[in-house]
MOPAC internal coordinates of N, CA, C and O (Angstrom, degrees):
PM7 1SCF
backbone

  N    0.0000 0     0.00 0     0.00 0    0    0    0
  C    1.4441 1     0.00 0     0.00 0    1    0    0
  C    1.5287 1   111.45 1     0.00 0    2    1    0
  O    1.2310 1   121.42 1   124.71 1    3    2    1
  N    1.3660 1   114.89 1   -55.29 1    3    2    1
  C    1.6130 1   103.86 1   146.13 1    5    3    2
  C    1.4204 1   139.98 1    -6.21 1    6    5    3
  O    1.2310 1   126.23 1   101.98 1    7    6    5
  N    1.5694 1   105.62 1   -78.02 1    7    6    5
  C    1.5367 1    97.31 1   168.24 1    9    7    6
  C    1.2663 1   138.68 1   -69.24 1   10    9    7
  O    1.2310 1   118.46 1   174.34 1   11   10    9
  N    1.6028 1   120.54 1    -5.66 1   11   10    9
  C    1.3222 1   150.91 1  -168.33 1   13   11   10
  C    2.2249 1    81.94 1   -76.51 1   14   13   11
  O    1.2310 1   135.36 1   119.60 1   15   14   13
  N    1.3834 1    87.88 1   -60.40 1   15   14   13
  C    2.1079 1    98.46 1  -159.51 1   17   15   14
  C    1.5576 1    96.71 1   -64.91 1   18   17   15
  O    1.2310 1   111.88 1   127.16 1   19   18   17
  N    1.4723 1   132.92 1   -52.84 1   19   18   17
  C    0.9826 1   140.92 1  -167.37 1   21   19   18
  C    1.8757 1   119.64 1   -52.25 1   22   21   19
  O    1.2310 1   116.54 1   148.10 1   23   22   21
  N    1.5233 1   124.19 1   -31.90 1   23   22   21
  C    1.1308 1   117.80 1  -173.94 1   25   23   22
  C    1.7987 1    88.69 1  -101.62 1   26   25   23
  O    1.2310 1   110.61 1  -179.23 1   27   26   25
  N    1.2946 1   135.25 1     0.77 1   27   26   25
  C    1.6138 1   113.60 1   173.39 1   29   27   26
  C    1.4094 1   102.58 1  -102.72 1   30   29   27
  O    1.2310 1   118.94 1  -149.72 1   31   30   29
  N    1.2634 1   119.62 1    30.28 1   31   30   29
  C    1.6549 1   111.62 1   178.01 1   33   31   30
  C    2.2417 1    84.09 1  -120.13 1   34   33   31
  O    1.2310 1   129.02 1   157.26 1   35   34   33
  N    1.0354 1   100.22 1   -22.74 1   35   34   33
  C    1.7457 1   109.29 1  -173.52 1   37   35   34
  C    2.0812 1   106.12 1   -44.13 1   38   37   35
  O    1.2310 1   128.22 1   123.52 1   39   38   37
  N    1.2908 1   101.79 1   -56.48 1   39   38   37
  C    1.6445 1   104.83 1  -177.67 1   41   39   38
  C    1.6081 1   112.70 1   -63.54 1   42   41   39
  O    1.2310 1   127.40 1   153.55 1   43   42   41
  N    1.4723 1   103.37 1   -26.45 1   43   42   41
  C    1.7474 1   104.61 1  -174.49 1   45   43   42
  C    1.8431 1    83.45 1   -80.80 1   46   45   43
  O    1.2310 1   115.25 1   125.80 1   47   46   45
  N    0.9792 1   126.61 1   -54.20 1   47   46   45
  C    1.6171 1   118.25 1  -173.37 1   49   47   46
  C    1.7137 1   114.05 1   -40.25 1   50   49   47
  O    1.2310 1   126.28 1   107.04 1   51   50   49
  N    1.4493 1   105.54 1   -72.96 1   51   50   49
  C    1.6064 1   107.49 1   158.93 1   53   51   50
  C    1.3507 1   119.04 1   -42.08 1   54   53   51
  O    1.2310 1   109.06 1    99.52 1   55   54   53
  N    0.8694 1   138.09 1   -80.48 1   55   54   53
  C    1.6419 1   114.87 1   164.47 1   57   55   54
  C    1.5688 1   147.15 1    -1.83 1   58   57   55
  O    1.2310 1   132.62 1   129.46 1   59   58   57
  N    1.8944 1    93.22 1   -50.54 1   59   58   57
  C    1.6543 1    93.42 1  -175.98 1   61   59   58
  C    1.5930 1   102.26 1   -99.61 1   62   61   59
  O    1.2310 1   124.37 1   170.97 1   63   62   61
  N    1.4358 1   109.23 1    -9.03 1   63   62   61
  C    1.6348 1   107.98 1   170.81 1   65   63   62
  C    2.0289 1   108.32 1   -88.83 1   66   65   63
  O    1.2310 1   121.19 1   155.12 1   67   66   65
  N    0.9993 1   115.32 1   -24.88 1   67   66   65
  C    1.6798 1   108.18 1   156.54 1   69   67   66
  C    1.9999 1   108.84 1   -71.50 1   70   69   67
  O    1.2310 1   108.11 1   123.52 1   71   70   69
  N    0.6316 1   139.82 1   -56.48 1   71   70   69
  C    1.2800 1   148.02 1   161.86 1   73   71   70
  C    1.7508 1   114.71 1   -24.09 1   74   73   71
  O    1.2310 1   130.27 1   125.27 1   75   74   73
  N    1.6055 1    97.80 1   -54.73 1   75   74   73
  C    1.5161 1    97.35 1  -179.08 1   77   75   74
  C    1.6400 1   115.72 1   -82.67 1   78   77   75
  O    1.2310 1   130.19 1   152.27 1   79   78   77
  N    1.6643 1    97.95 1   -27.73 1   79   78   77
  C    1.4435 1   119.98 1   160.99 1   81   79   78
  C    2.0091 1   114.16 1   -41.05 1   82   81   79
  O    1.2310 1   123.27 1   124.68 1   83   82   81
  N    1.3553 1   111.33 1   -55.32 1   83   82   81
  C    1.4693 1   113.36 1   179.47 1   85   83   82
  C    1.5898 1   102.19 1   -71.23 1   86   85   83
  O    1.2310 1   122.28 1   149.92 1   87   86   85
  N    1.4144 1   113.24 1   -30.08 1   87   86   85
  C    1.5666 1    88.07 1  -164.30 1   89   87   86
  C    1.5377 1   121.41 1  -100.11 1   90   89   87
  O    1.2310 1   123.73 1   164.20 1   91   90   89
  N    1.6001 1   110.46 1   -15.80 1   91   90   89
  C    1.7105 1   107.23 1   135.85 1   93   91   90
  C    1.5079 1   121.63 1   -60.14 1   94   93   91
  O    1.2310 1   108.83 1   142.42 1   95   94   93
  N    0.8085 1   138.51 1   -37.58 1   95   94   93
  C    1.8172 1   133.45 1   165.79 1   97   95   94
  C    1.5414 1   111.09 1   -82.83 1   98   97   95
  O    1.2310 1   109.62 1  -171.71 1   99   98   97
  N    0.9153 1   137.06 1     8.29 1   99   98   97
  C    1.6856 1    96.27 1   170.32 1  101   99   98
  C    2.0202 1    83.31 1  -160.48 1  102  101   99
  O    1.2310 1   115.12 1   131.10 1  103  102  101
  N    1.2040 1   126.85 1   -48.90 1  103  102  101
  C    1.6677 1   124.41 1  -175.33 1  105  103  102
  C    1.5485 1   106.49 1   -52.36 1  106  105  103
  O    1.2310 1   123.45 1   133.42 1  107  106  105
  N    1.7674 1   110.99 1   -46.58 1  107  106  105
  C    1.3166 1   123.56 1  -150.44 1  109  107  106
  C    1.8376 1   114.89 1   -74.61 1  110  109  107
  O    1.2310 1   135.55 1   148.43 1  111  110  109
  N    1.5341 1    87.51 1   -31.57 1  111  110  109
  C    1.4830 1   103.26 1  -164.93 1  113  111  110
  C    2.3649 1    99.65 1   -93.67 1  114  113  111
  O    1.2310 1   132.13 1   143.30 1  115  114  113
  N    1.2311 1    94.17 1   -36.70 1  115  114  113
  C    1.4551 1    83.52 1   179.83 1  117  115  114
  C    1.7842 1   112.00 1   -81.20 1  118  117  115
  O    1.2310 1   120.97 1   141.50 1  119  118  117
  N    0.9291 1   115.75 1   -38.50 1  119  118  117
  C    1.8376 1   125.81 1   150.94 1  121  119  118
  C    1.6023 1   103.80 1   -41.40 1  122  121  119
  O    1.2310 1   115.50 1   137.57 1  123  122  121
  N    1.1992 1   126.15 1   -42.43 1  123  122  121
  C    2.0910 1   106.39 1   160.79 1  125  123  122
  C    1.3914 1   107.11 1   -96.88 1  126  125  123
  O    1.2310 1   103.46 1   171.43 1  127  126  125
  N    0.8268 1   148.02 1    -8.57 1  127  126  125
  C    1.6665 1   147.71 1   150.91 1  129  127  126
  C    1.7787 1   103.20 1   -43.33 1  130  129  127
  O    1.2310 1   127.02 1   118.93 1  131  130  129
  N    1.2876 1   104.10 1   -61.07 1  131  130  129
  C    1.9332 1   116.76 1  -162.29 1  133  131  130
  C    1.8311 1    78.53 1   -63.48 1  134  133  131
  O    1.2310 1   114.91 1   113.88 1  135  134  133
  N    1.1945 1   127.26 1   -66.12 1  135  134  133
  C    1.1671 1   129.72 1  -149.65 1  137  135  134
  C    1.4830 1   113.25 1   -71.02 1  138  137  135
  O    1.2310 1   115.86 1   173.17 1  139  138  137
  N    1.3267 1   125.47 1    -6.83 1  139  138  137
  C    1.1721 1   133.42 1  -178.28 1  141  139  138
  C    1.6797 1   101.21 1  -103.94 1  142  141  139
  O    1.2310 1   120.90 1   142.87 1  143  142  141
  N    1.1382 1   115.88 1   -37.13 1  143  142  141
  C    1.6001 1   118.87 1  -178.76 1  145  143  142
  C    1.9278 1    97.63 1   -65.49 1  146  145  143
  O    1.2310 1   125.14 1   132.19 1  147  146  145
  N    1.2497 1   107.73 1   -47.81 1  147  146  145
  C    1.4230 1   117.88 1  -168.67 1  149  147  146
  C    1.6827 1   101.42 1   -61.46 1  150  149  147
  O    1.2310 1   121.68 1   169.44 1  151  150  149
  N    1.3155 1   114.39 1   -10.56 1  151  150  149
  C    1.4845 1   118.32 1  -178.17 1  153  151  150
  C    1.5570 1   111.58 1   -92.96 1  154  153  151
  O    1.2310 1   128.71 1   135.73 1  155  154  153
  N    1.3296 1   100.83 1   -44.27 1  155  154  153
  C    1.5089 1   115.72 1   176.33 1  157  155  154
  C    1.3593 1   109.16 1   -49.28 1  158  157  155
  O    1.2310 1   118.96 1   122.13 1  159  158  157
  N    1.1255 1   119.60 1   -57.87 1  159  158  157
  C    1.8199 1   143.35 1  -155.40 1  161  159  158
  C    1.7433 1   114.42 1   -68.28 1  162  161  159
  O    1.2310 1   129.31 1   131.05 1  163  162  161
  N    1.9199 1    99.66 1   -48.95 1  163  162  161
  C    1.3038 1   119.07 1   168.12 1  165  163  162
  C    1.7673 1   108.05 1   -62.42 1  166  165  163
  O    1.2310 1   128.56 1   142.18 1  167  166  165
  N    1.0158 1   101.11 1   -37.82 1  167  166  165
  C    2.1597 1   108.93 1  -169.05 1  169  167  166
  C    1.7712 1   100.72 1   -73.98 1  170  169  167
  O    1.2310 1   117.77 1   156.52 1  171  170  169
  N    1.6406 1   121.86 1   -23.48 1  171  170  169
  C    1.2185 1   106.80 1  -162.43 1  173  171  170
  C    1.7738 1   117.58 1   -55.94 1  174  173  171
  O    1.2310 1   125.52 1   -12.48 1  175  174  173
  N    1.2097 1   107.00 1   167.52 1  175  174  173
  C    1.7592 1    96.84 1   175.57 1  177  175  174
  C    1.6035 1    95.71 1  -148.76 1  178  177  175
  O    1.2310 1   127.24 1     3.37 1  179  178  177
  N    1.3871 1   103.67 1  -176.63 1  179  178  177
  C    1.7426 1    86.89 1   179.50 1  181  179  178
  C    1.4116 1    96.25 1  -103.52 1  182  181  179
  O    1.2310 1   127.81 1   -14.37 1  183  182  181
  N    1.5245 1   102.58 1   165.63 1  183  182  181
  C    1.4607 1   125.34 1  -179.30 1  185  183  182
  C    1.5471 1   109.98 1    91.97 1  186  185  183
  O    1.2310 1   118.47 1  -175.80 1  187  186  185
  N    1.6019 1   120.52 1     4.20 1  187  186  185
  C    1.4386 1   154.29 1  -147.39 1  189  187  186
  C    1.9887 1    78.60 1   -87.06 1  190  189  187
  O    1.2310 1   119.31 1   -23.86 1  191  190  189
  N    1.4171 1   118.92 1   156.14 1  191  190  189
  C    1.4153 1   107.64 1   170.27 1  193  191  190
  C    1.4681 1    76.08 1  -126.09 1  194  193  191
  O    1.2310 1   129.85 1   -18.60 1  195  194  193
  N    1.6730 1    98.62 1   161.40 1  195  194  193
  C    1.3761 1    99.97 1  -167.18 1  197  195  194
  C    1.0837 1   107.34 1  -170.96 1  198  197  195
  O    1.2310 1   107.22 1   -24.53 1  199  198  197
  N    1.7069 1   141.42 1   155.47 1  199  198  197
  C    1.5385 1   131.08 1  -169.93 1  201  199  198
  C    1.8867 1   107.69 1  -154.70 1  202  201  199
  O    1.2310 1   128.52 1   -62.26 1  203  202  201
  N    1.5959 1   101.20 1   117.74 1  203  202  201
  C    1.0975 1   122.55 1  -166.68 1  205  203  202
  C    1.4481 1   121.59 1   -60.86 1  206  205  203
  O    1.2310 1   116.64 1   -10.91 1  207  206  205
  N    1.3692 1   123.99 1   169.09 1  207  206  205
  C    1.6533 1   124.78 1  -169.69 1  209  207  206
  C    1.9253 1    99.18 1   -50.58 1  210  209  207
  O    1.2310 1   132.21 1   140.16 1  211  210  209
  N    1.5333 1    94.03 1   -39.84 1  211  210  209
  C    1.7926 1   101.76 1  -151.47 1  213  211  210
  C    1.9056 1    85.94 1   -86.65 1  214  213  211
  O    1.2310 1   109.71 1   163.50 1  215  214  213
  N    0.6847 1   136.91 1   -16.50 1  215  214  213
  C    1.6016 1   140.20 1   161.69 1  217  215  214
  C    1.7413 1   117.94 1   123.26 1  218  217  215
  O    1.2310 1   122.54 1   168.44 1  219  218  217
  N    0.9536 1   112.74 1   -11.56 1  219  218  217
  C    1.5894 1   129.77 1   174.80 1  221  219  218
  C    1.6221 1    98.01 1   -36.95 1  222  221  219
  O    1.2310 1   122.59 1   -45.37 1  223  222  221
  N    1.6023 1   112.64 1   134.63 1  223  222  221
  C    1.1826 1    97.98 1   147.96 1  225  223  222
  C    1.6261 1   127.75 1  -154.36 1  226  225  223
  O    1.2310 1   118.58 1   -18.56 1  227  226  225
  N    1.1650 1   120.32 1   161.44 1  227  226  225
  C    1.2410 1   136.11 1  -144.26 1  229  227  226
  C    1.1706 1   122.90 1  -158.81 1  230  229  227
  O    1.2310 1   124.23 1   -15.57 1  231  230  229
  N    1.6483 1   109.49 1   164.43 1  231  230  229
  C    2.1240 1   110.95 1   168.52 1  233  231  230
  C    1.1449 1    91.28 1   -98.19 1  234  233  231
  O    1.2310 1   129.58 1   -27.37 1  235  234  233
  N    1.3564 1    99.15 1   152.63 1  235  234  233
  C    1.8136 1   149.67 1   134.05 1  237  235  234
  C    1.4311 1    95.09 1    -8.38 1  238  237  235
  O    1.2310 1   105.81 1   -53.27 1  239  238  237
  N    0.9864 1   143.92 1   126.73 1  239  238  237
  C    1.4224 1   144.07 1   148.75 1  241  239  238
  C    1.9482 1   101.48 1  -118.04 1  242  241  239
  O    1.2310 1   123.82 1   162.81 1  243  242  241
  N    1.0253 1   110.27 1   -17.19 1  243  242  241
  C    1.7602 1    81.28 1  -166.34 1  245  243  242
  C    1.7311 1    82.46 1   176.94 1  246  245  243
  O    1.2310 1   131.65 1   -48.30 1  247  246  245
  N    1.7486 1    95.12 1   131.70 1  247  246  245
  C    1.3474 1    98.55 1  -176.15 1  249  247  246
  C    1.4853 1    97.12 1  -118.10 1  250  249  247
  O    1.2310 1   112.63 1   -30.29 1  251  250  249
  N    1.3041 1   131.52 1   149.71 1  251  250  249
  C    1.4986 1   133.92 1   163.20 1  253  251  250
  C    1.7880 1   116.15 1  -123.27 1  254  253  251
  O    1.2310 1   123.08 1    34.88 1  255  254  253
  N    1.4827 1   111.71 1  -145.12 1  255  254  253
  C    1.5729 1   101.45 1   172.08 1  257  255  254
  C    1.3258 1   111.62 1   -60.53 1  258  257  255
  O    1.2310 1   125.77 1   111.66 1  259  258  257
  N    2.1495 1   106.52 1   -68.34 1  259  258  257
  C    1.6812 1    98.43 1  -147.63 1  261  259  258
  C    1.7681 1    72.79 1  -127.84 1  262  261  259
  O    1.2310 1   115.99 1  -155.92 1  263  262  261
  N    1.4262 1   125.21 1    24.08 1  263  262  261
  C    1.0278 1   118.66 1   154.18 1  265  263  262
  C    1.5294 1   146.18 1  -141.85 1  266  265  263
  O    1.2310 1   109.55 1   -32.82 1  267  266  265
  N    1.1381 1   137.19 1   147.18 1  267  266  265
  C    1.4396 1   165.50 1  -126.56 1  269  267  266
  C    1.9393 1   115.20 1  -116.21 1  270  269  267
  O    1.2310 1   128.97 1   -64.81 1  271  270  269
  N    1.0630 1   100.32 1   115.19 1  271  270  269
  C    2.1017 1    89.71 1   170.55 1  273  271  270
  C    1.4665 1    86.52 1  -123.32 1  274  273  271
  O    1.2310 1   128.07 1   -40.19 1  275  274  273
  N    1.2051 1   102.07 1   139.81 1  275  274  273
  C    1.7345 1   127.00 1  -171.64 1  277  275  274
  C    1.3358 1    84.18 1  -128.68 1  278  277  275
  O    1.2310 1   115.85 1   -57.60 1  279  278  277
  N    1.6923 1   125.49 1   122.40 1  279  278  277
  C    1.5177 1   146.32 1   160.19 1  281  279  278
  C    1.5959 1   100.26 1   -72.28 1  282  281  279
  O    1.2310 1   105.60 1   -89.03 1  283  282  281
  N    1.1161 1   144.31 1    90.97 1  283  282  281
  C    1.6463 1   134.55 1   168.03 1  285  283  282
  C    1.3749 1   114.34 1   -73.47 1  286  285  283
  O    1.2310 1   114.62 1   171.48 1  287  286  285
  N    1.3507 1   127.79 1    -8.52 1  287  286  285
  C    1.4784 1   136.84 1  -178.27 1  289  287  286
  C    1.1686 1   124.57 1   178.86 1  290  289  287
  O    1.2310 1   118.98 1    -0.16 1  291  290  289
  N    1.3995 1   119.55 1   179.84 1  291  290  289
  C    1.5597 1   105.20 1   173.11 1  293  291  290
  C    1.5226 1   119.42 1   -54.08 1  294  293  291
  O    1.2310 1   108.66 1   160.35 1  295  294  293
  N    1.1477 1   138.82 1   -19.65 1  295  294  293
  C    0.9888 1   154.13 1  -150.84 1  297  295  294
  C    1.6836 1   123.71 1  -117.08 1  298  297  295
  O    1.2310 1   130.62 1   133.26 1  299  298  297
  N    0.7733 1    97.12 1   -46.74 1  299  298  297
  C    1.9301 1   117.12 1  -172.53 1  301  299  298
  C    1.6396 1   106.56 1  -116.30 1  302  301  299
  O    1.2310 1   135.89 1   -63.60 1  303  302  301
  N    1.0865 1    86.85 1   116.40 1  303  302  301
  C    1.5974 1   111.45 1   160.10 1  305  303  302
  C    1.6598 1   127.83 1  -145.81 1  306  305  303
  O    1.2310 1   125.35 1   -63.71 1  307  306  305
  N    1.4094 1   107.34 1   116.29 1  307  306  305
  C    1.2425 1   137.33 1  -154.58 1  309  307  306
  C    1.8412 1   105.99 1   -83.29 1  310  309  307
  O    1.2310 1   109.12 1   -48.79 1  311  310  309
  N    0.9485 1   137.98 1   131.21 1  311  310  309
  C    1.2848 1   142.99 1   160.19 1  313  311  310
  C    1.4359 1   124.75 1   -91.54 1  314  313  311
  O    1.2310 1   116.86 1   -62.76 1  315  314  313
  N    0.8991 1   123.57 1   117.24 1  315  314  313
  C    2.0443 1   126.56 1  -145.80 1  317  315  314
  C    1.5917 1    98.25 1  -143.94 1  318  317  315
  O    1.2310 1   123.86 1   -37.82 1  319  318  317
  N    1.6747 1   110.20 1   142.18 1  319  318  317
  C    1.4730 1   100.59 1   154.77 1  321  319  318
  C    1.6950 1   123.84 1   -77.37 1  322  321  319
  O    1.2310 1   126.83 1   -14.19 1  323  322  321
  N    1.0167 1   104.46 1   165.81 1  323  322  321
  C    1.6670 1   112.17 1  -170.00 1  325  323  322
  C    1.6228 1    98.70 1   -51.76 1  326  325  323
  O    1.2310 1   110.54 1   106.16 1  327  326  325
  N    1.2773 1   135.38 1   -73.84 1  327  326  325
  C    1.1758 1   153.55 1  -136.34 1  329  327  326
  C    1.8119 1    97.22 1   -61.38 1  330  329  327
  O    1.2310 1   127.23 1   151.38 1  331  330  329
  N    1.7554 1   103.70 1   -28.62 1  331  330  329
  C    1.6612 1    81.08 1  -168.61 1  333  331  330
  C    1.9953 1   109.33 1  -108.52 1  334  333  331
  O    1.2310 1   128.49 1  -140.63 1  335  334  333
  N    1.5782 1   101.25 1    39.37 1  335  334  333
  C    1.3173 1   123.52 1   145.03 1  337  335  334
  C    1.9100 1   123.49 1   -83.68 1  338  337  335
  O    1.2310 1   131.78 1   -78.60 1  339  338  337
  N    2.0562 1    94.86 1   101.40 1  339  338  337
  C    1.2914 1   104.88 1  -150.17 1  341  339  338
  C    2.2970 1   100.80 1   -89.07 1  342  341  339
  O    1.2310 1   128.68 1  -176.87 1  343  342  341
  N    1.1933 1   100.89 1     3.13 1  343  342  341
  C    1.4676 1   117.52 1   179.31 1  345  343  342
  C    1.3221 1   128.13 1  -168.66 1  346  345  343
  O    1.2310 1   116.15 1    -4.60 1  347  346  345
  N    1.3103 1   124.92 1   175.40 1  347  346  345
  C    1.3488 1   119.98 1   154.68 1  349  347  346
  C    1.6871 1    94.95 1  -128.00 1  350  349  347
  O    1.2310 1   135.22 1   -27.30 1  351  350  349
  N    1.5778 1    88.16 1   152.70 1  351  350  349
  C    1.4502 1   101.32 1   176.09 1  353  351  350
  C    1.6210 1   114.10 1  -113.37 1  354  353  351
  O    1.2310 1   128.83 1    -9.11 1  355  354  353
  N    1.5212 1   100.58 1   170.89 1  355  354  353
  C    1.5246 1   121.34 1  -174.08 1  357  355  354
  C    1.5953 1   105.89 1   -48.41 1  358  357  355
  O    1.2310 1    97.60 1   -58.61 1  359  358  357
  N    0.9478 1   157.52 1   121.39 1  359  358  357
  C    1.6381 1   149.93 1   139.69 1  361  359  358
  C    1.3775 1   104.28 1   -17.34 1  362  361  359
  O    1.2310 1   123.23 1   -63.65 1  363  362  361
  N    1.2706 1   111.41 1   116.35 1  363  362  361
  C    1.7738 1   122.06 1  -167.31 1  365  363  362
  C    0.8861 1   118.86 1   120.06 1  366  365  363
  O    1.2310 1   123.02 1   124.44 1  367  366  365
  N    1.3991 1   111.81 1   -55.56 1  367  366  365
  C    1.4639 1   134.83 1  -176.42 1  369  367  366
  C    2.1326 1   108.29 1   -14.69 1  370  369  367
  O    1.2310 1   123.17 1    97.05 1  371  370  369
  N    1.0886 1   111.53 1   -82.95 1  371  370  369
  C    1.5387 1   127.28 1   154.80 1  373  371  370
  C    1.6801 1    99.41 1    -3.49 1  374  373  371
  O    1.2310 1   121.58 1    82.48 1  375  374  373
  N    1.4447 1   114.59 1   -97.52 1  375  374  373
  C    1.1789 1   138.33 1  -174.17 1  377  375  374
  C    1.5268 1   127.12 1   -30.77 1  378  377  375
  O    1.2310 1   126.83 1   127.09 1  379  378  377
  N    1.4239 1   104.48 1   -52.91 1  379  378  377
  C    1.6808 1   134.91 1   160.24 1  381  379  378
  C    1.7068 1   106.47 1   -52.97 1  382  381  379
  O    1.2310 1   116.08 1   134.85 1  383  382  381
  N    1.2248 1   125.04 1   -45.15 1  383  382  381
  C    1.4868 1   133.68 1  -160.32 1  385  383  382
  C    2.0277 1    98.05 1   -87.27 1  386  385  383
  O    1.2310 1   123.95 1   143.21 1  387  386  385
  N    1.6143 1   110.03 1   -36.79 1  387  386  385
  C    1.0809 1   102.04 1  -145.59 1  389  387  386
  C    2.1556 1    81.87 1   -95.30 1  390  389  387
  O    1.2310 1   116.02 1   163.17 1  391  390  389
  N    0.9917 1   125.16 1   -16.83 1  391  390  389
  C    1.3843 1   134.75 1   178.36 1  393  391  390
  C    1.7334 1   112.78 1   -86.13 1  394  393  391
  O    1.2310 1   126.04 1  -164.67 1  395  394  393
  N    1.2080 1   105.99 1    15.33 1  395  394  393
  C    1.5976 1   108.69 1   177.76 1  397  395  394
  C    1.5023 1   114.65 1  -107.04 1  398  397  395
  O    1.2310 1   120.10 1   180.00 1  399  398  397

């Protein structure tokens, strides 16, 4: 009677090990991705160098709630929501890029 009980508990087993399988690979790792961006975004300050989802990059000019002014030059400065600031960069960064 044993071996009869033992292979119908087998598919619920496979199941919760594919299950835990997706959520160390793909739930676990983008859940510290969101939470690490959400760190970046909260820390910005101005004068911050920094480079956007679409790749532009630029300082901090002016921080508000859920929005962002990125200076790209003497000239242009962009008004952006926070969220689609994809890094911050090295201090220099700017300077080094624009002298090449």
């Amino acid at each position: 009677m044993n071996e009869a009980a033992a292979p119908t508990f087998f598919p619920f087993i496979m199941l919760l090990v594919f299950f835990l399988f997706v959520y160390f690979v793909t739930i676990r790792p983008q859940q510290k991705r969101k939470k690490e961006h959400e760190t970046l975004v909260s820390n910005l300050q101005k004068g911050d160098e920094v480079m956007t989802s679409s790749g532009l990059v630029g300082k901090v000019e002016n921080i508000k709630d859920r929005f962002i002014s990125v200076r790209l030059n003497e000239n242009v400065t962009i008004n952006m929501q926070k969220e689609f600031i994809s890094s911050q960069l090295p201090k220099g960064t700017i300077n080094s890029i624009e002298s090449q």
